[in-house]
C-alpha positions as CSV (number, residue, x, y, z in Angstrom):
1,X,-1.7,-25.0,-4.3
2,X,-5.4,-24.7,-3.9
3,X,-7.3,-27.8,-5.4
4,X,-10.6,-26.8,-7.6
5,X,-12.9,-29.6,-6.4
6,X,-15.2,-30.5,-9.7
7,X,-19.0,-30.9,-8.2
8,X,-22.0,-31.2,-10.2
9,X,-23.9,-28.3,-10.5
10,X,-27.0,-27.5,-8.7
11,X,-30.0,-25.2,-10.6
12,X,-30.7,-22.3,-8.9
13,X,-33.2,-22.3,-6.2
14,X,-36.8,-21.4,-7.6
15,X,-39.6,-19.6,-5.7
16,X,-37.5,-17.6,-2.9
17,X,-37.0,-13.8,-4.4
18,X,-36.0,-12.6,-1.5
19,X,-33.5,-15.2,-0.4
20,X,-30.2,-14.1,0.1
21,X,-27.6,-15.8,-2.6
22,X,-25.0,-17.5,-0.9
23,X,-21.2,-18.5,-1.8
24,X,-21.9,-22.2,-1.5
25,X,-24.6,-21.3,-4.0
26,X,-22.3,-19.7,-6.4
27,X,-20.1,-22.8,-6.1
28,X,-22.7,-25.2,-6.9
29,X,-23.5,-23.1,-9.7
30,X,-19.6,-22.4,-10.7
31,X,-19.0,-26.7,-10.3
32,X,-16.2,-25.7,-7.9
33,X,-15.6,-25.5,-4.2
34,X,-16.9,-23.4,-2.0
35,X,-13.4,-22.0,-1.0
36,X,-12.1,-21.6,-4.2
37,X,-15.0,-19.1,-4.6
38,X,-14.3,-17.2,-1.3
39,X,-10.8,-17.0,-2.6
40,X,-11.4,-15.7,-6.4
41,X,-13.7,-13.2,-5.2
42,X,-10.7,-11.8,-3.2
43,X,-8.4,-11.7,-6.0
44,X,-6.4,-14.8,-4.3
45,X,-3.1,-15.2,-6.6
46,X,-3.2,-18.8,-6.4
47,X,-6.5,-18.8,-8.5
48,X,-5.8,-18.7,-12.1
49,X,-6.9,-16.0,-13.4
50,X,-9.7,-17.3,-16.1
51,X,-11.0,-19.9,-13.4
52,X,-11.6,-16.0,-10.9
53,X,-13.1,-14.3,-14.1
54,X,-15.5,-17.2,-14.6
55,X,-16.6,-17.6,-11.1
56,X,-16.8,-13.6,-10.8
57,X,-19.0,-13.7,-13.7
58,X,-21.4,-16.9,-12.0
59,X,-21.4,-14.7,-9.2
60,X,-22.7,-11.6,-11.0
61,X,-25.9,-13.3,-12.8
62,X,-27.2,-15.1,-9.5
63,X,-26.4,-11.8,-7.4
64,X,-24.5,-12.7,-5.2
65,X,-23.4,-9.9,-2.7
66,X,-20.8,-10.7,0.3
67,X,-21.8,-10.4,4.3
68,X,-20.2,-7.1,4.6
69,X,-19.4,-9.1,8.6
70,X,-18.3,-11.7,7.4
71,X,-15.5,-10.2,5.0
72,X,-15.0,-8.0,8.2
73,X,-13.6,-10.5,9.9
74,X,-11.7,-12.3,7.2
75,X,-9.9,-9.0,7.0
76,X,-8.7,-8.7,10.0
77,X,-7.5,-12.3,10.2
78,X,-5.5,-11.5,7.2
79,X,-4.0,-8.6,8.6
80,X,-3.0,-10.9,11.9
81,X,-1.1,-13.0,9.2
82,X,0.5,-10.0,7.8
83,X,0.9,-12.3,4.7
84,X,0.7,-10.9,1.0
85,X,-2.8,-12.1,0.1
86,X,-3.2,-10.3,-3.4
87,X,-1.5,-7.9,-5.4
88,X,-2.8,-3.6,-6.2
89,X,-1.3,-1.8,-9.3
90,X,-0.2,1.2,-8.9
91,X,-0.4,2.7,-12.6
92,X,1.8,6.0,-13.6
93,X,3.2,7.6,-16.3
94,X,6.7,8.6,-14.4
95,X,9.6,6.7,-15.2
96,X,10.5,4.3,-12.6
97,X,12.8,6.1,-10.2
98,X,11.5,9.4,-10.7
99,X,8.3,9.5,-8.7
100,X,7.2,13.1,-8.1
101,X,4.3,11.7,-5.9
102,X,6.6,9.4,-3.9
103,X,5.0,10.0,-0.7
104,X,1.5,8.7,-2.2
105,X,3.0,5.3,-3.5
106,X,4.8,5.1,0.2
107,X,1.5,6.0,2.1
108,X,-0.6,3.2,-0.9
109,X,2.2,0.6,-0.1
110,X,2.4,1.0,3.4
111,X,-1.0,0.7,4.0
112,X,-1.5,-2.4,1.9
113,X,0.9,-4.1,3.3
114,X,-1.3,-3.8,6.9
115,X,-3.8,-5.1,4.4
116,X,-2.0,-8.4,3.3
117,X,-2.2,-6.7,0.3
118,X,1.4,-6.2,-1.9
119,X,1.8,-3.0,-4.6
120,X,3.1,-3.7,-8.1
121,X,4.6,-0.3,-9.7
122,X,2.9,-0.2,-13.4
123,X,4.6,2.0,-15.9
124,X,2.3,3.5,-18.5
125,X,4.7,6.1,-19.9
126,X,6.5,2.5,-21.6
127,X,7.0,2.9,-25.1
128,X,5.8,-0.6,-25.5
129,X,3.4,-0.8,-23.3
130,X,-0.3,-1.3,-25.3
131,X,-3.1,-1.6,-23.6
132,X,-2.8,-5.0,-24.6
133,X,0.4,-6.0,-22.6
134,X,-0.6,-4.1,-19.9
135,X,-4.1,-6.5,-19.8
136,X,-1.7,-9.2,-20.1
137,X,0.5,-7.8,-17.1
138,X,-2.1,-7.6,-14.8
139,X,-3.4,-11.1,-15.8
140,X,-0.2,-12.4,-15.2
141,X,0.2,-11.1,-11.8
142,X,-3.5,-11.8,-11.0
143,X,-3.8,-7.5,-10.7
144,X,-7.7,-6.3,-10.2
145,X,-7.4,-3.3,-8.3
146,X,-5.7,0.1,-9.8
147,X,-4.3,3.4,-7.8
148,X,-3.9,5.6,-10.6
149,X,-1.4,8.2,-9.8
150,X,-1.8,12.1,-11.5
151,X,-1.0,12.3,-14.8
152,X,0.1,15.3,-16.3
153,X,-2.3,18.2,-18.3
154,X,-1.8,16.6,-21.8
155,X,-3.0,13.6,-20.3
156,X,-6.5,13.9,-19.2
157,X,-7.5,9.9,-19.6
158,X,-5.8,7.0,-20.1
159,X,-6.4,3.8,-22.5
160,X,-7.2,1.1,-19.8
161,X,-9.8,-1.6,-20.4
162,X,-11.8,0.2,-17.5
163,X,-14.2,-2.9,-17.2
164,X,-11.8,-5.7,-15.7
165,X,-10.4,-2.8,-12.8
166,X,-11.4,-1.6,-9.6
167,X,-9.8,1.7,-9.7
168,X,-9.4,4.7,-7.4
169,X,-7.8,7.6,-8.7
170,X,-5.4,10.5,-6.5
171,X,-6.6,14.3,-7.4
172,X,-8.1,15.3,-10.6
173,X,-6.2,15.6,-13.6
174,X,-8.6,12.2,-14.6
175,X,-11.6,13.9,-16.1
176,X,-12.7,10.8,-18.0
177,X,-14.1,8.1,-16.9
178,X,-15.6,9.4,-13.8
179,X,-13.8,6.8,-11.4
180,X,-14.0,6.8,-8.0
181,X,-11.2,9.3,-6.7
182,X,-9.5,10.4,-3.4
183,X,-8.7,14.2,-3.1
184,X,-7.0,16.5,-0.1
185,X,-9.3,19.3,0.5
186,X,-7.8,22.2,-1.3
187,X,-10.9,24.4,-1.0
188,X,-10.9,24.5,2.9
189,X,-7.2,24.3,2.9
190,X,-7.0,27.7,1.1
191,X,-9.6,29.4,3.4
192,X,-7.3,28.2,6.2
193,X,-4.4,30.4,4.2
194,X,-6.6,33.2,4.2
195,X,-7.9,33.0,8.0
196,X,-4.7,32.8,8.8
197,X,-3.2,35.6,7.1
198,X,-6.2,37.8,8.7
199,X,-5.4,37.0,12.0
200,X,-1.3,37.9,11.6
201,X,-3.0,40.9,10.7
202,X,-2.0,41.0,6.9
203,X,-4.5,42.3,4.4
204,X,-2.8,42.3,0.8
205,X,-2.7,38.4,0.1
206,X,-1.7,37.7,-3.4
207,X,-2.3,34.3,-4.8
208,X,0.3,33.1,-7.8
209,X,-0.4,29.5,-9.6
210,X,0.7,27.9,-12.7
211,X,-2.4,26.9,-15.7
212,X,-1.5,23.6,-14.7
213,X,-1.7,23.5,-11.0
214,X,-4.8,25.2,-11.1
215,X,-6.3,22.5,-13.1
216,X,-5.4,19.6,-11.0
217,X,-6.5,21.0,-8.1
218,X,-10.3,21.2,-10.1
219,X,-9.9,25.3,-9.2
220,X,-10.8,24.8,-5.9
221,X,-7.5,26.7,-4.7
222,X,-8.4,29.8,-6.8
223,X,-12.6,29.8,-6.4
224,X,-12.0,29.9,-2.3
225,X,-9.1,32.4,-2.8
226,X,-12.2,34.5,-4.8
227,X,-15.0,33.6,-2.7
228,X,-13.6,34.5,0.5
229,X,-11.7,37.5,-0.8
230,X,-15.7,38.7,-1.6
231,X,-16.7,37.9,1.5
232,X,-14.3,39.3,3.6
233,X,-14.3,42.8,5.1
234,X,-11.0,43.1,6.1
235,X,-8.1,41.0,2.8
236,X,-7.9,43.6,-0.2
237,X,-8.8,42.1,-3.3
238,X,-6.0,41.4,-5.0
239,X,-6.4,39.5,-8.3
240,X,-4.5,36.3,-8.5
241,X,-1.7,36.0,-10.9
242,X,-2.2,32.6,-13.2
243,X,1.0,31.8,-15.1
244,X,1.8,28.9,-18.2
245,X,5.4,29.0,-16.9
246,X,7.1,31.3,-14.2
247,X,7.7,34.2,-15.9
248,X,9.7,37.2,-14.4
249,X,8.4,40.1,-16.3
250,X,4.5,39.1,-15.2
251,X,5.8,38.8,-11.5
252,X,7.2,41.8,-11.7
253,X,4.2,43.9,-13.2
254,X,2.2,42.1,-10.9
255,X,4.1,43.3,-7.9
256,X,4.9,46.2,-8.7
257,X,1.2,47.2,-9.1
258,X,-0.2,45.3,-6.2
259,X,2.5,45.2,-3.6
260,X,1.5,41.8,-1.5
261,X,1.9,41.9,1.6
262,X,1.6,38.0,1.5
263,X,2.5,35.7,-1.6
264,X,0.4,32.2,-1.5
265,X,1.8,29.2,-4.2
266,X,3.1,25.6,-4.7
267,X,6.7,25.6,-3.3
268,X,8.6,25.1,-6.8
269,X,7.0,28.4,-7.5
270,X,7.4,30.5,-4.4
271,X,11.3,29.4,-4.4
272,X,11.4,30.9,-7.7
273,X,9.6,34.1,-7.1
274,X,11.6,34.4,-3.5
275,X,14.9,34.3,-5.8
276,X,13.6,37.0,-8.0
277,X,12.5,39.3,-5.4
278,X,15.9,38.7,-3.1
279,X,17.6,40.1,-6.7
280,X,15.8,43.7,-7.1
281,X,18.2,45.7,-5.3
282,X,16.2,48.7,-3.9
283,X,12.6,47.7,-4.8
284,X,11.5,46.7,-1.6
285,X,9.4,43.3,-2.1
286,X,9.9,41.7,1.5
287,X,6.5,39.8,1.4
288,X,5.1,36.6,3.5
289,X,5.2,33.2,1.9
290,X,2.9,30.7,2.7
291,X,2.8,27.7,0.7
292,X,-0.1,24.7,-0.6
293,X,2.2,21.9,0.1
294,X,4.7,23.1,2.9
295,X,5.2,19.3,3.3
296,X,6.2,18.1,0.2
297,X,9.9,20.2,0.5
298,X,11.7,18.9,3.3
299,X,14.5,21.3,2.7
300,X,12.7,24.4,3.1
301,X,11.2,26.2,5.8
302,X,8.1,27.2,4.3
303,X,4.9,27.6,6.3
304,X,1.6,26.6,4.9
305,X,-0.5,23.5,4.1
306,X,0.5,20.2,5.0
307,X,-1.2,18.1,2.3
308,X,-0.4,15.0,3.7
309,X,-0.4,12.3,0.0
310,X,0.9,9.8,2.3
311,X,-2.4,9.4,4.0
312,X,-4.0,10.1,0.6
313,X,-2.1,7.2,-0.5
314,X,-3.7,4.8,2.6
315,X,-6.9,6.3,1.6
316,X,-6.8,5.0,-1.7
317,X,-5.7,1.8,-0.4
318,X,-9.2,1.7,2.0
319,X,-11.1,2.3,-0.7
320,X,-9.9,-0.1,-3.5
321,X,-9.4,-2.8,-1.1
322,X,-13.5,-2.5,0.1
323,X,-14.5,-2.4,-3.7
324,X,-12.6,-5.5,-4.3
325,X,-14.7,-7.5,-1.7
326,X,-17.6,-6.3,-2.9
327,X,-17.0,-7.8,-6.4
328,X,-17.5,-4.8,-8.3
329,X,-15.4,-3.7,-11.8
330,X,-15.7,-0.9,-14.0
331,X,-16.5,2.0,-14.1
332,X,-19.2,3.4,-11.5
333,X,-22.1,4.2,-11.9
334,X,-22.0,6.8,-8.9
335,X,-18.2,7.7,-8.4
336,X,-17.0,8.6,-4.7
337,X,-14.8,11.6,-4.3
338,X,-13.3,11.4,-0.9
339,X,-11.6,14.4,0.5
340,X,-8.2,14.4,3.0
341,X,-8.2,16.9,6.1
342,X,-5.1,19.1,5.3
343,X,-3.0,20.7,8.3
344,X,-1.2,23.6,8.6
345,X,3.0,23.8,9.4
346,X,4.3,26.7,11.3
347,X,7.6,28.1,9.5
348,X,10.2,31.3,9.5
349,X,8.9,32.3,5.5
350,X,5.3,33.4,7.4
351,X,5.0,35.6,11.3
352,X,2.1,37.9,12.5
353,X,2.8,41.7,11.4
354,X,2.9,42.7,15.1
């Protein structure tokens, strides 16, 4: 147990403006010790959570800002000790159990835990759960830092007492508040489709998405697929097919008026069209399949993007973790979007027409 040593408090220093604020400053000014500031403004779980919020709050109206060197090194001795030094949330509206985005929370958790940092699974989609009880939750369990995971399209922000968080978001189906957010790079990931379809030699690439998948990736999948189709002299423009649901009779008009050579989608959706197309006897649709997230089904041999979430989810990790020792909360007032290289996986659904 950490002792809060009671000390008279010290006015602030008058006449040096551009003296740097200190911690033992703060502590003077908070009447506590100098290390129970260091470890409040790290979210320490043995602070109680009110004395943290009060000293946070001393902190803010002297101005104090941490030696980015010094909480370099603490860092690193934490991550010797490979001991749990605070608790992330990582807030999503999947039932527990059934986490599409299972290789982000791995990649968040994993990553934390090099940290000294532990992840506590927060269920928003909880009947019960008011915004309210989830303050309280947090409190509880001395939570400051958020990973939000993707919600779905009916969902484009969530009722969270913004102003007590440091928060990082995954992909884009947040559109308010502008947090800060870590992305892969789907707009040079689909120009790598594309390049690489040109060089097998195929020139009729058709793109098919769902309304929804569209959306969370911002558009950036379809405005490349459109921009370079413009700018290149040797794909046909074919116009991409944007479906609400899979829907057989628009794939099959859409086929059977522009033949693609080449058939670019999220995997649910390429399994679904590959299905349909192995089941019209006679009508000839043998095209290329090349999907945006070859990695995220194992049991398939698709080729395509390898989105990588698991790094995503260590990338979130990086980023909440450096907000947290700089003491900030709330929402920004300049958010960071961070994109993730993507790679590529070879596979038997995709070969050169020669």
């Amino acid at each position: 147990m950490v002792s809060i040593i009671e000390v008279d408090p010290l006015p602030k220093p008058e006449g040096h403006i551009n003296t740097p604020v200190t911690m033992r400053m703060v502590a003077e000014a908070a009447g506590v010790h100098q290390t129970t500031v260091s470890l409040a403004l790290r979210g320490h779980p043995r602070i109680p959570a009110a004395t943290a919020e009060r000293i946070r709050q001393v902190a803010e109206t002297l101005g104090y800002r941490p030696n980015p060197l010094v909480s370099a090194l603490a860092a690193s001795r934490r991550r010797r000790g490979a001991a749990v030094q605070a608790t992330l949330g990582y807030v999503t509206l999947d039932r527990p159990g059934d986490q599409p985005y299972f290789d982000l929370a791995a990649g968040a958790r994993d990553r934390a835990a090099q940290l000294g940092y532990g992840v506590d699974f927060l269920w928003l989609g909880d009947p019960k759960m008011t915004r309210a009880r989830f303050d309280q939750i947090t409190a509880t369990r001395n939570i400051h830092g958020l990973i939000v995971a993707p919600v779905d399209r009916k969902r484009q922000t969530l009722n969270l007492s913004w102003e007590r968080y440091a928060t990082v978001a995954y992909g884009y189906s947040i559109t308010e508040p502008k947090i800060h957010r870590v992305t892969p790079d789907f707009y040079h990931s689909m120009l790598e489709v594309l390049r690489r379809c040109e060089e097998a030699g195929w020139r009729r690439v058709g793109l098919i998405l769902t309304v929804d998948s569209d959306r969370k990736s911002d558009h950036f999948w379809l405005a490349a697929f459109l921009a370079q189709q413009r700018s290149s002299r040797f794909l046909r423009a074919l116009p991409p097919l944007l479906l609400p649901a899979w829907d057989a009779g628009r794939v099959e008009t859409w086929f059977r008026r522009h033949r693609p050579e080449v058939v670019v989608g999220l995997c649910s959706i390429l399994q679904q069209t590959n299905r349909w197309t192995r089941s019209q006897a006679g009508a000839a649709f043998e095209p290329q399949w090349v999907a945006l997230n070859a990695d995220s089904q194992i049991d398939t041999d698709y080729a395509g993007v390898i989105v990588n979430r698991e790094a995503s989810g260590a990338s979130c990790v990086d980023i909440l973790v450096g907000i947290l020792h700089r003491n900030e909360r709330g929402i920004p007032s300049r958010a960071l979007d961070i994109l993730t290289e993507t790679g590529w996986r070879e596979g038997q659904s995709f070969r050169s027409r020669e």
